[in-house]
N, CA, C and O atoms as CSV, one atom per row, in Angstrom:
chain,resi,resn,atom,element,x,y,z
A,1,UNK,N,N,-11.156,-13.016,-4.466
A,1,UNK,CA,C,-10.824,-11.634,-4.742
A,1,UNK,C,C,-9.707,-11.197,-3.804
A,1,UNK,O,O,-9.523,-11.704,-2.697
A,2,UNK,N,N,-8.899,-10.114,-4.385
A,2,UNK,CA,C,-7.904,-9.705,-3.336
A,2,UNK,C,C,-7.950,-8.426,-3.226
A,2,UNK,O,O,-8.810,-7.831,-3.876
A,3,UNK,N,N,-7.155,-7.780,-2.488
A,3,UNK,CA,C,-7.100,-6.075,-1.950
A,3,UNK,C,C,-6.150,-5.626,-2.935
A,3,UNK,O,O,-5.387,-6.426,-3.477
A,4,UNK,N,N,-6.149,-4.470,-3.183
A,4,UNK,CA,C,-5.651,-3.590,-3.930
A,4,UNK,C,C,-5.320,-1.968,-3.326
A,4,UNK,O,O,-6.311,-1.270,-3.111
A,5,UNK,N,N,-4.002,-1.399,-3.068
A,5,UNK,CA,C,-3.500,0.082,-2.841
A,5,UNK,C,C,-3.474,0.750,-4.124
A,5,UNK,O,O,-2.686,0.400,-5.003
A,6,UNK,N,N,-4.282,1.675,-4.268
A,6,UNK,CA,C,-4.645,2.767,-5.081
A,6,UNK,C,C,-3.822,4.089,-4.536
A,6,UNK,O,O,-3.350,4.275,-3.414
A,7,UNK,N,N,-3.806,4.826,-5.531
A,7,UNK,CA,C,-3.324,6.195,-5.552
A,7,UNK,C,C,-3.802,6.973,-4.117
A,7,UNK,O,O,-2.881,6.603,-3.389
A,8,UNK,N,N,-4.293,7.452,-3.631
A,8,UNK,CA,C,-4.552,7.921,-2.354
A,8,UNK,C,C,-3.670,7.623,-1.343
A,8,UNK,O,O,-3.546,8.241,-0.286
A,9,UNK,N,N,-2.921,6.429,-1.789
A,9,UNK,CA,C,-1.789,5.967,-0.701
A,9,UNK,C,C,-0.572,6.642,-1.452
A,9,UNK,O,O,0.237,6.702,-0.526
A,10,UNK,N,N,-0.018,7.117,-2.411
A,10,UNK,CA,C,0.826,7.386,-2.730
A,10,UNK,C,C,1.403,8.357,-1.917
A,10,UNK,O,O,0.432,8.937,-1.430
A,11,UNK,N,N,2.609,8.970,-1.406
A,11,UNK,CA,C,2.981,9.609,-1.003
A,11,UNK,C,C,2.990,9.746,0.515
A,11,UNK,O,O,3.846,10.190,1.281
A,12,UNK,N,N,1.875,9.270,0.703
A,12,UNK,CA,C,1.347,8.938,2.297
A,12,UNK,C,C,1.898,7.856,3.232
A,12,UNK,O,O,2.286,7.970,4.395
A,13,UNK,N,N,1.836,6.778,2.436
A,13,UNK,CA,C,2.471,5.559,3.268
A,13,UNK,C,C,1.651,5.611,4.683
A,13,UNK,O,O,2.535,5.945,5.472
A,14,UNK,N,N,0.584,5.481,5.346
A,14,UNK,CA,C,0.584,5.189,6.057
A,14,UNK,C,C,0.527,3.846,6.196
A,14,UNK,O,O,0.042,3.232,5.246
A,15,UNK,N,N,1.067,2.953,7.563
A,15,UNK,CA,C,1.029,1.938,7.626
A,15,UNK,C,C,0.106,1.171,8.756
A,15,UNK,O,O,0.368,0.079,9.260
A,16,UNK,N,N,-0.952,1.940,9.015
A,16,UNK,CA,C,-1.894,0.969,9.992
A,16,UNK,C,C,-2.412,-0.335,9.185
A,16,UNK,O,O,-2.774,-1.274,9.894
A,17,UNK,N,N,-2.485,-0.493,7.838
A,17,UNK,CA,C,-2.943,-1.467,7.493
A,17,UNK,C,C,-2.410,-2.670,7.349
A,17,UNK,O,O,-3.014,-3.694,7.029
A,18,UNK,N,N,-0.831,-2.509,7.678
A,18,UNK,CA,C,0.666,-3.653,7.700
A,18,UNK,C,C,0.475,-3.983,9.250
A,18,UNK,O,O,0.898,-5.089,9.587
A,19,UNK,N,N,0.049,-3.393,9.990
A,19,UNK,CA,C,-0.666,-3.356,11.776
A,19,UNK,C,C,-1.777,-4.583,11.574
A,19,UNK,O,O,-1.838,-5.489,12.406
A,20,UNK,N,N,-2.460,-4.554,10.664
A,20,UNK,CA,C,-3.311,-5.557,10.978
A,20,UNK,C,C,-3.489,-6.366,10.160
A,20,UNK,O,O,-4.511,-7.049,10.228
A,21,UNK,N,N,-2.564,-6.558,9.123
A,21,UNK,CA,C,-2.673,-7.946,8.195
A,21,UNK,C,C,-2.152,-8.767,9.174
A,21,UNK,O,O,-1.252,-8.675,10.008
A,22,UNK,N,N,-3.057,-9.691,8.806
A,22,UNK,CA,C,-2.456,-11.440,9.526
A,22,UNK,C,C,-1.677,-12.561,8.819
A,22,UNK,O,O,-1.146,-13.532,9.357
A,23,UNK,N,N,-1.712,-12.215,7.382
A,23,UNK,CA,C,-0.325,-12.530,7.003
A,23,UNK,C,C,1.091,-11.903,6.382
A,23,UNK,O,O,1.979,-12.399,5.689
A,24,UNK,N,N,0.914,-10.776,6.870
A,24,UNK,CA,C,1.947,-9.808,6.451
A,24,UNK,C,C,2.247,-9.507,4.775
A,24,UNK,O,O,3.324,-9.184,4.273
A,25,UNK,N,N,1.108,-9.693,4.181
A,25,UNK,CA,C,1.020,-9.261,2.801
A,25,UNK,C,C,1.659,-8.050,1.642
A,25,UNK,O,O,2.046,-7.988,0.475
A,26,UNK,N,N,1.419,-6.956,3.154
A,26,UNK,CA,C,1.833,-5.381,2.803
A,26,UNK,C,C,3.221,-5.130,2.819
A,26,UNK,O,O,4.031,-5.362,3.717
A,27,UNK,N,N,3.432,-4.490,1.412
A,27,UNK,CA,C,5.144,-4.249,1.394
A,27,UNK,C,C,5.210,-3.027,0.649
A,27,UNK,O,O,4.228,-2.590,0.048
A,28,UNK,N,N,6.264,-2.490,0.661
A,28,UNK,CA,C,7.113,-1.120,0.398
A,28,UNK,C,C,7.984,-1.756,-0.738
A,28,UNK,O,O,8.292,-2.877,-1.143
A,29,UNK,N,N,8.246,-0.260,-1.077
A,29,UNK,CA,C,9.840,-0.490,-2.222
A,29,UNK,C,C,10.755,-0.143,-1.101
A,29,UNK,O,O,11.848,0.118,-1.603
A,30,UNK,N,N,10.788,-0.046,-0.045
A,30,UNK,CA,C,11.605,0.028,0.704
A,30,UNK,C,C,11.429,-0.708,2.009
A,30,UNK,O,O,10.321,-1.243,1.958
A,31,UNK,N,N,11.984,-0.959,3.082
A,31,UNK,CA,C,12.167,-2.046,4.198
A,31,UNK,C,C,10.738,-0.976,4.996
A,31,UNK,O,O,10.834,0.180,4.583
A,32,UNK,N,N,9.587,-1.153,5.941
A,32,UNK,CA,C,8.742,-0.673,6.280
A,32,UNK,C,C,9.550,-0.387,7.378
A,32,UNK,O,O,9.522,0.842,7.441
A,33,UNK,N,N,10.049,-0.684,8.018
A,33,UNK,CA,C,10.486,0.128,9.415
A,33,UNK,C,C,11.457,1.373,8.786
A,33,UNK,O,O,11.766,2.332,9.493
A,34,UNK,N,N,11.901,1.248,7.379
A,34,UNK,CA,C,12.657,2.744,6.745
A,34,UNK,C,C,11.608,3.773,6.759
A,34,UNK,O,O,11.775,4.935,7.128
A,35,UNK,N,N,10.501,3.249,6.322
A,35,UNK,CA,C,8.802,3.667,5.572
A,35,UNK,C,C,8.654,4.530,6.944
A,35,UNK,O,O,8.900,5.732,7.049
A,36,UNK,N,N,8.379,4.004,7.567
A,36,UNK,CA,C,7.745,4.367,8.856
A,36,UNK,C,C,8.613,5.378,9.561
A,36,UNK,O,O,8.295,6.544,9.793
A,37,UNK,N,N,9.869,4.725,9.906
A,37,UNK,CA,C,11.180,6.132,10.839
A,37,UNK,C,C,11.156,7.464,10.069
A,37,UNK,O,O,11.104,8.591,10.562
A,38,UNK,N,N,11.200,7.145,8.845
A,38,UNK,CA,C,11.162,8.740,8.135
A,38,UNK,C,C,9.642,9.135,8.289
A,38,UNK,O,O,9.447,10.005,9.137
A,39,UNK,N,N,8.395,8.601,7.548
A,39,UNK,CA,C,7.405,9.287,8.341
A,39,UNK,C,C,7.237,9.890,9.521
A,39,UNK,O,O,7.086,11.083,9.781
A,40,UNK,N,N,7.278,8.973,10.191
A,40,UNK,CA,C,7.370,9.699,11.960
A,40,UNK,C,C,8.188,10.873,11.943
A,40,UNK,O,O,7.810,11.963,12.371
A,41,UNK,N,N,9.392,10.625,11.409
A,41,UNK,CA,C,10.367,11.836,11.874
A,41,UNK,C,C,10.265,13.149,10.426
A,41,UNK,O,O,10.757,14.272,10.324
A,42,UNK,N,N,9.683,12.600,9.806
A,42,UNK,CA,C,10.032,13.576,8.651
A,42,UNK,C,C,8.816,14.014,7.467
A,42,UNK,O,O,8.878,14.649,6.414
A,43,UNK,N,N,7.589,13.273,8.280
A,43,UNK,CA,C,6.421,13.747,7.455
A,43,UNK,C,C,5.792,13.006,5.933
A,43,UNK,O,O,6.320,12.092,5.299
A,44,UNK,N,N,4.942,13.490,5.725
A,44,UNK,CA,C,5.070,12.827,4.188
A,44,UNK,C,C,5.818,13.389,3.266
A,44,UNK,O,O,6.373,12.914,2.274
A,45,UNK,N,N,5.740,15.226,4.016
A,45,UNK,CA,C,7.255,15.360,2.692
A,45,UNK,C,C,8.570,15.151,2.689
A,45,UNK,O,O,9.422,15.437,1.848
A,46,UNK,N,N,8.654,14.525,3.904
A,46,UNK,CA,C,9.966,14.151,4.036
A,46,UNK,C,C,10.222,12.380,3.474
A,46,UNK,O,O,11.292,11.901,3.099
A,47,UNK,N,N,9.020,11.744,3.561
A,47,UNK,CA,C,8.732,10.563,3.066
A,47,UNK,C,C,9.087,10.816,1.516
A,47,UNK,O,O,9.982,10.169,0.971
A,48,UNK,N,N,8.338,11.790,0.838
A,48,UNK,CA,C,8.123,11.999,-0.902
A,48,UNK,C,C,9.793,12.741,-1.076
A,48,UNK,O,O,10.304,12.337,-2.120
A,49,UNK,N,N,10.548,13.535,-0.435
A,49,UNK,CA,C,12.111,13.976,-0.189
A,49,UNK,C,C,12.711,12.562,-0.860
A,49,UNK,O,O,12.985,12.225,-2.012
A,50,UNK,N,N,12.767,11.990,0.283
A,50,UNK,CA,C,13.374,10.489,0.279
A,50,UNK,C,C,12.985,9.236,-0.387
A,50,UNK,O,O,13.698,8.261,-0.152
A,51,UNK,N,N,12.107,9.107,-1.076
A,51,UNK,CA,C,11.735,7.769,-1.849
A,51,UNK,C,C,11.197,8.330,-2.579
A,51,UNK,O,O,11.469,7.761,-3.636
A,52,UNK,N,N,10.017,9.804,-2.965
A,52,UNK,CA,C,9.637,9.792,-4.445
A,52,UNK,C,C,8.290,10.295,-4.236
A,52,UNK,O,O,7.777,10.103,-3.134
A,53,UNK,N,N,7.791,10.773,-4.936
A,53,UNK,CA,C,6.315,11.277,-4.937
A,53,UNK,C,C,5.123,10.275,-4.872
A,53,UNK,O,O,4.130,10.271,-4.144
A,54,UNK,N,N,5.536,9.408,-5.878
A,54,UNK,CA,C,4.727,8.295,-5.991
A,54,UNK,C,C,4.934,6.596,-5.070
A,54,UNK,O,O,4.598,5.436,-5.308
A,55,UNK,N,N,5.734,7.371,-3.866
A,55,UNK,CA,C,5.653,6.217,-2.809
A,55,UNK,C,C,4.890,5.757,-2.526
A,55,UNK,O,O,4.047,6.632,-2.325
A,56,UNK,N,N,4.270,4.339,-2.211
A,56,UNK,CA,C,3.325,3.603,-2.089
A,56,UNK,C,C,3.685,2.320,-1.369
A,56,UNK,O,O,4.838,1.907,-1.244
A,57,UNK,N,N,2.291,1.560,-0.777
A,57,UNK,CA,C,2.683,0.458,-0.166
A,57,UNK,C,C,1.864,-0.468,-1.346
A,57,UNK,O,O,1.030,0.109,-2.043
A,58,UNK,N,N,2.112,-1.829,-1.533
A,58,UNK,CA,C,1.610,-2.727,-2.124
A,58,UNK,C,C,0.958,-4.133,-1.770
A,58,UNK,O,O,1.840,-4.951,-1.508
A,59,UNK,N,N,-0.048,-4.541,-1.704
A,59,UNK,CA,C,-0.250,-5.778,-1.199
A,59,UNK,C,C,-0.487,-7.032,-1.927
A,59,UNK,O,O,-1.637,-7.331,-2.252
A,60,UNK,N,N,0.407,-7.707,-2.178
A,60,UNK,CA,C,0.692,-9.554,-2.571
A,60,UNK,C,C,-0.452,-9.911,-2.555
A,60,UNK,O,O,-1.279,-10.089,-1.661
A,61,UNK,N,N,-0.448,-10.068,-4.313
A,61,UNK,CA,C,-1.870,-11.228,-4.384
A,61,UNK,C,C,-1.730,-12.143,-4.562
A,61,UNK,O,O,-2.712,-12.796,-4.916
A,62,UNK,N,N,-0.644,-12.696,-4.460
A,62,UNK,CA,C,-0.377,-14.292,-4.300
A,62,UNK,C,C,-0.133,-14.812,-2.208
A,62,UNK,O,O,-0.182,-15.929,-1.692
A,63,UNK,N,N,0.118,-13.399,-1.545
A,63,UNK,CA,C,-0.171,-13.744,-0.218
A,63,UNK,C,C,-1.441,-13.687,0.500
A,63,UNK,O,O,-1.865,-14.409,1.402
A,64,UNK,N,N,-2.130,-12.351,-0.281
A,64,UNK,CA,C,-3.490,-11.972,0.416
A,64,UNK,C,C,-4.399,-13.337,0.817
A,64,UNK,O,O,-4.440,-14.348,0.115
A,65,UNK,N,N,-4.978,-13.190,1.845
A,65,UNK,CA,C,-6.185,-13.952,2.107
A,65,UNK,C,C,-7.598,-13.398,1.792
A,65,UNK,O,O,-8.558,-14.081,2.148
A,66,UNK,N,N,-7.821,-12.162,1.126
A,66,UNK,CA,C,-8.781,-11.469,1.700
A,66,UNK,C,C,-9.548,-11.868,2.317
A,66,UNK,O,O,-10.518,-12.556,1.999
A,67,UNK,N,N,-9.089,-11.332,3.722
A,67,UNK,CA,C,-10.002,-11.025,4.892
A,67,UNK,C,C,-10.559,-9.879,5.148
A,67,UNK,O,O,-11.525,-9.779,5.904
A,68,UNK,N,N,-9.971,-8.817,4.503
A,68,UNK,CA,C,-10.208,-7.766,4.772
A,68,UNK,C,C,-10.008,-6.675,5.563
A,68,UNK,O,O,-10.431,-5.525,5.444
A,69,UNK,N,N,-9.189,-7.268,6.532
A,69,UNK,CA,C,-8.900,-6.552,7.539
A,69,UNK,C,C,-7.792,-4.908,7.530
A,69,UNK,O,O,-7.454,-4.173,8.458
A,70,UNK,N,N,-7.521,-4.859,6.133
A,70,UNK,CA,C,-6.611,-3.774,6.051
A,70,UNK,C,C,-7.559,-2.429,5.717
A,70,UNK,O,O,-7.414,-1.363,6.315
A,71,UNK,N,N,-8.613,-2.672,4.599
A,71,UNK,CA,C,-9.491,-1.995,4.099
A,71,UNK,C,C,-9.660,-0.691,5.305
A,71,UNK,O,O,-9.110,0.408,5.243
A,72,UNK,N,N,-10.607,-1.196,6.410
A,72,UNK,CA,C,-11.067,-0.259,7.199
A,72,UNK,C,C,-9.975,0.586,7.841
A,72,UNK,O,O,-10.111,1.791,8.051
A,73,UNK,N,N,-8.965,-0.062,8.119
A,73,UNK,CA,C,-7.341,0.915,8.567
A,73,UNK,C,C,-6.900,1.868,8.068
A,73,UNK,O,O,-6.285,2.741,8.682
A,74,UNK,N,N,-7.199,1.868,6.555
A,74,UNK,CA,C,-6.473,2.740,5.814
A,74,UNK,C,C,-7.067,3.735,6.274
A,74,UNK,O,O,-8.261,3.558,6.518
A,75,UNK,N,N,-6.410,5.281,6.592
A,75,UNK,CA,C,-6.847,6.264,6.815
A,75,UNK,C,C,-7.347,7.365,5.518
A,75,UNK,O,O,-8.339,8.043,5.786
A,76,UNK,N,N,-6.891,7.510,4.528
A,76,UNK,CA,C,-7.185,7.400,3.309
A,76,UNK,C,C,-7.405,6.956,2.180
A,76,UNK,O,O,-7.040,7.337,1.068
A,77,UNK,N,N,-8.440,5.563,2.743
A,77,UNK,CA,C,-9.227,5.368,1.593
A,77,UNK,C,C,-8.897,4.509,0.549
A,77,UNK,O,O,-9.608,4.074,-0.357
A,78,UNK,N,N,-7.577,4.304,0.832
A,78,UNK,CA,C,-6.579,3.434,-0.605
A,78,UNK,C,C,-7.295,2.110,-1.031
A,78,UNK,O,O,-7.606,1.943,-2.211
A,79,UNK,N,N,-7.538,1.236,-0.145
A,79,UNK,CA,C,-7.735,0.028,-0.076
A,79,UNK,C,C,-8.853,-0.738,-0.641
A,79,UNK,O,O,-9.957,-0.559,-0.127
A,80,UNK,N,N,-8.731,-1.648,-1.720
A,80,UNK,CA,C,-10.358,-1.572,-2.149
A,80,UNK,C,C,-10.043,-2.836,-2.730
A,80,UNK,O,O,-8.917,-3.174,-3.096
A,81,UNK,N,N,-11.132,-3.554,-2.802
A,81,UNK,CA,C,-10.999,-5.203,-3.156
A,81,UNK,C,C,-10.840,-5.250,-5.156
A,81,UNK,O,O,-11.800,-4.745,-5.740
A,82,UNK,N,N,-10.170,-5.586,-5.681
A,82,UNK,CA,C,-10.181,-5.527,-6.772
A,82,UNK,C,C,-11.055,-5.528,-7.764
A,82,UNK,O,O,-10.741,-4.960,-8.810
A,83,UNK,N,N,-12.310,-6.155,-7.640
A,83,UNK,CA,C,-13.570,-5.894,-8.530
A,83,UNK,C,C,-14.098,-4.814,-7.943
A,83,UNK,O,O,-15.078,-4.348,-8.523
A,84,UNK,N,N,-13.628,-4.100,-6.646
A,84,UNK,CA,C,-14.350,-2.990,-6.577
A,84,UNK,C,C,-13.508,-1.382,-6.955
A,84,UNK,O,O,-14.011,-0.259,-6.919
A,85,UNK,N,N,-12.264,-1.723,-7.266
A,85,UNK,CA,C,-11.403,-0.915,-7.144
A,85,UNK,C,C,-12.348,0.628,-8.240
A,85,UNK,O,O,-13.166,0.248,-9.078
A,86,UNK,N,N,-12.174,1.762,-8.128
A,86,UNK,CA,C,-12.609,2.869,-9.214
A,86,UNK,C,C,-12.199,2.530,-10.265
A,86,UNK,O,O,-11.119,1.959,-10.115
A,87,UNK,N,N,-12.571,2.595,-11.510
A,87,UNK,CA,C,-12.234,2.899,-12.760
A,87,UNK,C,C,-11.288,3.847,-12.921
A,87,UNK,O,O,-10.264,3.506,-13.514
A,88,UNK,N,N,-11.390,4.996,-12.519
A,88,UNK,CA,C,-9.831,5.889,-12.717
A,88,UNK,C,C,-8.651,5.086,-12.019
A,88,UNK,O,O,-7.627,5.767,-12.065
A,89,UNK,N,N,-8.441,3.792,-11.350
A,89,UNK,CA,C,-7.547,3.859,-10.812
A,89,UNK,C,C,-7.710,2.007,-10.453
A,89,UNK,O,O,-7.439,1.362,-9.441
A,90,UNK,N,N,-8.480,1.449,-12.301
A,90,UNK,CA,C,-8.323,0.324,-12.837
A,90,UNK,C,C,-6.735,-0.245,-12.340
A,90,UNK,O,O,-6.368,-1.097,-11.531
A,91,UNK,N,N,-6.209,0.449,-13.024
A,91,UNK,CA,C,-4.740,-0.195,-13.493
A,91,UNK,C,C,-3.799,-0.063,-12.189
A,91,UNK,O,O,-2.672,0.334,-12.486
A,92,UNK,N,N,-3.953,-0.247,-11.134
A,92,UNK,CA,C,-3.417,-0.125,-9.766
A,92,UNK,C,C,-3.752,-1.487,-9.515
A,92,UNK,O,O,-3.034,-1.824,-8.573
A,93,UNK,N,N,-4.553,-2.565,-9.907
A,93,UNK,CA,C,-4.788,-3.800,-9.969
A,93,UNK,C,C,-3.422,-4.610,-10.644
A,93,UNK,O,O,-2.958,-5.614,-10.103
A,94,UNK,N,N,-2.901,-4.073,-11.796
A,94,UNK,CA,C,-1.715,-4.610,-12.666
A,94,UNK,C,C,-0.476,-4.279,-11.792
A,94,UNK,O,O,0.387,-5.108,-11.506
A,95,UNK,N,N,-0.479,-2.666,-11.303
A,95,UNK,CA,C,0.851,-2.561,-10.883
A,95,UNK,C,C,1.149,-2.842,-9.388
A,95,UNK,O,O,2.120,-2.599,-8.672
A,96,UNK,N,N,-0.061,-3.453,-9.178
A,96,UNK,CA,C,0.194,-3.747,-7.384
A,96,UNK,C,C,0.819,-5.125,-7.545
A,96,UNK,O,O,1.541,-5.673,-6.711
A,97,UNK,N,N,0.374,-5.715,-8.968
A,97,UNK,CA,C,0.563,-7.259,-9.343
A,97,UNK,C,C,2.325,-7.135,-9.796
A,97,UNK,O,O,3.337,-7.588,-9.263
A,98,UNK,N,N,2.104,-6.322,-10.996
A,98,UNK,CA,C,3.752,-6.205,-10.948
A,98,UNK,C,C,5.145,-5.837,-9.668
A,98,UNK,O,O,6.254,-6.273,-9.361
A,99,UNK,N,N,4.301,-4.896,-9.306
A,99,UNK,CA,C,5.814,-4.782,-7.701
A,99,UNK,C,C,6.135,-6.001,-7.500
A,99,UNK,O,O,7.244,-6.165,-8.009
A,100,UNK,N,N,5.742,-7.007,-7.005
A,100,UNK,CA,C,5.985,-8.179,-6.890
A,100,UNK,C,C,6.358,-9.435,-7.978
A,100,UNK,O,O,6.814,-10.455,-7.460
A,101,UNK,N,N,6.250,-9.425,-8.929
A,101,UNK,CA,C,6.497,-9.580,-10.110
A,101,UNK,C,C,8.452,-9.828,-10.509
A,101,UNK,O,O,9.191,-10.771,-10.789
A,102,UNK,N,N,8.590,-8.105,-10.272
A,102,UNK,CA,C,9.875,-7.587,-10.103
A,102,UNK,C,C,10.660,-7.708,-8.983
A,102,UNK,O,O,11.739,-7.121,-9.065
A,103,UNK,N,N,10.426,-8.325,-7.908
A,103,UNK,CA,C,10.933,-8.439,-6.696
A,103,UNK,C,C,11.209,-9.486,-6.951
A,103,UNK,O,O,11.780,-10.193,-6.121
């Protein structure tokens, strides 16, 4: 099974959970140290200003190990192993698969 970023991360980006992957799984549509300088300096609405409402981080299921170790980091909740992911927020399984896909 692998991890999955759900909607709750949108807009938020936080990145404690790219802090503790051990194989650096977690990625952005944008370079994470961009992710991060504008957070710090500019908030999440300055984050959603600059990349979009529906900013999000994504995690590689062809890198994941699940270990798990991102799950408990998330400060809101995003993170959820794919057979456990909510039903409203099924299809965050496909498009976490596609970002990478398209890359």
């Amino acid at each position: 099974m692998i991890y999955v970023i759900a909607e709750p991360c949108e807009g938020v980006c936080d990145t404690a959970c790219v802090d503790v992957c051990p194989v650096d799984c977690i990625h952005g549509p944008a370079p994470l140290e961009e992710i991060r300088e504008v957070r710090d300096k500019e908030g999440e609405e300055g984050l959603r200003a600059k990349f979009g409402e529906k900013i999000q981080l994504y995690i590689d299921p062809e890198e994941c190990i699940s270990c798990g170790a991102c799950e408990p980091e998330c400060p809101v909740d995003a993170i959820f192993e794919d057979d456990e992911l909510p039903e409203k927020w099924a299809h965050y399984a496909e498009s976490n698969a596609k970002f990478f896909e398209d890359r």
